[in-house]
C-alpha positions as CSV (number, residue, x, y, z in Angstrom):
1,X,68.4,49.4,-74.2
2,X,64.8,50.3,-74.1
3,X,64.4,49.8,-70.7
4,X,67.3,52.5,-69.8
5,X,66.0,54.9,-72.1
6,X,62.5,54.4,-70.0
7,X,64.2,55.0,-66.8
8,X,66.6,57.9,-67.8
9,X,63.7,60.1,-69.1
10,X,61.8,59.2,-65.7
11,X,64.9,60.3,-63.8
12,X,64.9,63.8,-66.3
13,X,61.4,64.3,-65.5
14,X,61.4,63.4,-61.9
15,X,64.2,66.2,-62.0
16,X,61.3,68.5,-63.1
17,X,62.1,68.8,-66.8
18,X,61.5,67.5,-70.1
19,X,62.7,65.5,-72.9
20,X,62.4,67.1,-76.4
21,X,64.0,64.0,-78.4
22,X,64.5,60.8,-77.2
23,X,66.7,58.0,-79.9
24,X,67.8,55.0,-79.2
25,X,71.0,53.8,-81.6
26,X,71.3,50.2,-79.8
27,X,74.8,49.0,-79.6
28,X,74.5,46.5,-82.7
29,X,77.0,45.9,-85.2
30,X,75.1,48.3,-87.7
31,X,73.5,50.8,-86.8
32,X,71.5,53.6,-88.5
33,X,72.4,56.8,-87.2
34,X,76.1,57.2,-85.4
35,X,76.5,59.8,-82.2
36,X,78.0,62.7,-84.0
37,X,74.9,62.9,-86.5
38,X,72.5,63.1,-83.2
39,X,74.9,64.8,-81.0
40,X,74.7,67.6,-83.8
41,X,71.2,68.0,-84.4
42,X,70.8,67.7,-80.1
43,X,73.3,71.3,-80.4
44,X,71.5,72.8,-82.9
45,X,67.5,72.2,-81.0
46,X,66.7,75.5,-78.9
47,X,64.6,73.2,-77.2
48,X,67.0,71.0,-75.7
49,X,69.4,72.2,-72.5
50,X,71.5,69.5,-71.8
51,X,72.3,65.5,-73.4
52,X,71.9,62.2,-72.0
53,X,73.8,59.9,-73.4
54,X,73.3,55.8,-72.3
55,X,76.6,53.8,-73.5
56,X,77.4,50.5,-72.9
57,X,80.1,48.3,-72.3
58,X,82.3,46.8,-75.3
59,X,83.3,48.6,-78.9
60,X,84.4,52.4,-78.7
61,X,81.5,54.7,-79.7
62,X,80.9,56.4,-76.7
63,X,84.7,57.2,-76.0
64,X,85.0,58.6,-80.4
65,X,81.1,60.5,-78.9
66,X,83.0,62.1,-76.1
67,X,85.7,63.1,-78.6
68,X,83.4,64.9,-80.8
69,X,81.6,66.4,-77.4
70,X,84.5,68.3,-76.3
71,X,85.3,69.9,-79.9
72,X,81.9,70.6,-81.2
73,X,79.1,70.3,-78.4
74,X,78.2,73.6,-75.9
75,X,75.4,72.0,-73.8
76,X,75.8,69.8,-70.8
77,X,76.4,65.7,-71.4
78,X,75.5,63.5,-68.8
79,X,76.0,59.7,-69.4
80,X,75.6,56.2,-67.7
81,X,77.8,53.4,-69.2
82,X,75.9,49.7,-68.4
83,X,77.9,47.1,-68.0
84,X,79.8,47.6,-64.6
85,X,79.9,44.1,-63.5
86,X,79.8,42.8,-66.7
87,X,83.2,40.1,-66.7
88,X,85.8,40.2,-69.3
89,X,84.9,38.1,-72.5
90,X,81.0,37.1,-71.5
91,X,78.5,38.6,-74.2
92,X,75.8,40.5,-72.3
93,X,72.2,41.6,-73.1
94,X,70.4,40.8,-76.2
95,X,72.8,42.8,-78.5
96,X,75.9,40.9,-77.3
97,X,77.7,43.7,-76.0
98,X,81.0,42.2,-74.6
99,X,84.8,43.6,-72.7
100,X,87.1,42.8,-75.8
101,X,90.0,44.7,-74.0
102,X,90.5,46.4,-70.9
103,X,89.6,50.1,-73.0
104,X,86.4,48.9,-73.4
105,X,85.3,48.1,-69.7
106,X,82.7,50.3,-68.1
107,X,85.2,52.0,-66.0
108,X,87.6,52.8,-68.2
109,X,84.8,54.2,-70.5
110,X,83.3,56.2,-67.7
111,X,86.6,57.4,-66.9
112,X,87.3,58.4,-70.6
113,X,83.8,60.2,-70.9
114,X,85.1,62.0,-67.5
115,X,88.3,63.2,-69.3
116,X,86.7,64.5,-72.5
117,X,84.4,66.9,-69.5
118,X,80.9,64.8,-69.7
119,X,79.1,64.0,-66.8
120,X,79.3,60.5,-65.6
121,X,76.7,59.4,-63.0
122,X,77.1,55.5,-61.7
123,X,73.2,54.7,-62.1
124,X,70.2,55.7,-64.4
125,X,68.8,56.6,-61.0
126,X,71.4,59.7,-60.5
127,X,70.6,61.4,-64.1
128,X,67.8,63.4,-62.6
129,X,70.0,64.6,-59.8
130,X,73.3,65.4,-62.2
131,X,70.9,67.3,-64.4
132,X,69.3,69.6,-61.4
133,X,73.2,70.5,-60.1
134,X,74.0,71.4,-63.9
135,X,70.8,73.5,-64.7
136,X,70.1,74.4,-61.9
């Protein structure tokens, strides 16, 4: 959503850095641009030292982005997956995001992202903090 991107770049800044592209890809049905493409150009940008990367709960991009990540990505990934107490089978948010199957949960997402070497904070507030231990 909006609103996370708005308080993920705070959390960057409040870190004491900046953001040198910001891109929202929603989590509707079709979507313009797919992970890999931005994930790609994010690698190739001197300007850029490290990824955020806002999922939510339902459908599997983030898990098939955490994929690509670990074979093709060098710079730090830290993510937030919404959706935590989100129950099985109840659409949330304006986009309809819903838990079709366990897989797609917040928790098994965040432990996916976890497994592919990305770092998973708990809140948008953390994001700041996960970037400061990784850059330094």
């Amino acid at each position: 959503s909006g609103t996370l991107t708005y308080e993920a770049a705070n959390q960057v800044v409040q870190g004491g850095y900046g953001i040198s592209t910001a891109v929202g890809i929603g989590g509707d049905p079709i979507i313009g641009l797919a992970y890999k493409e931005l994930l790609s150009e994010f690698q190739k940008d001197d300007e850029t030292r490290a990824i955020v990367m806002i999922g939510e709960i339902g459908g599997s991009l983030e898990v098939e982005a955490a994929k690509f990540i670990k074979e093709n990505i060098s710079k730090p990934v830290v993510a937030f997956i919404a959706g935590a107490t989100a129950p099985k089978g109840k659409r949330m948010g304006h986009a309809g995001a819903i838990v079709g199957s366990a897989d797609e949960s917040a928790a098994a997402k965040k432990e996916a992202l976890k497994s592919y070497g990305i770092h998973v904070v708990d809140s948008p507030a953390l994001i700041g903090e996960e970037i400061q231990k990784i850059l330094g």
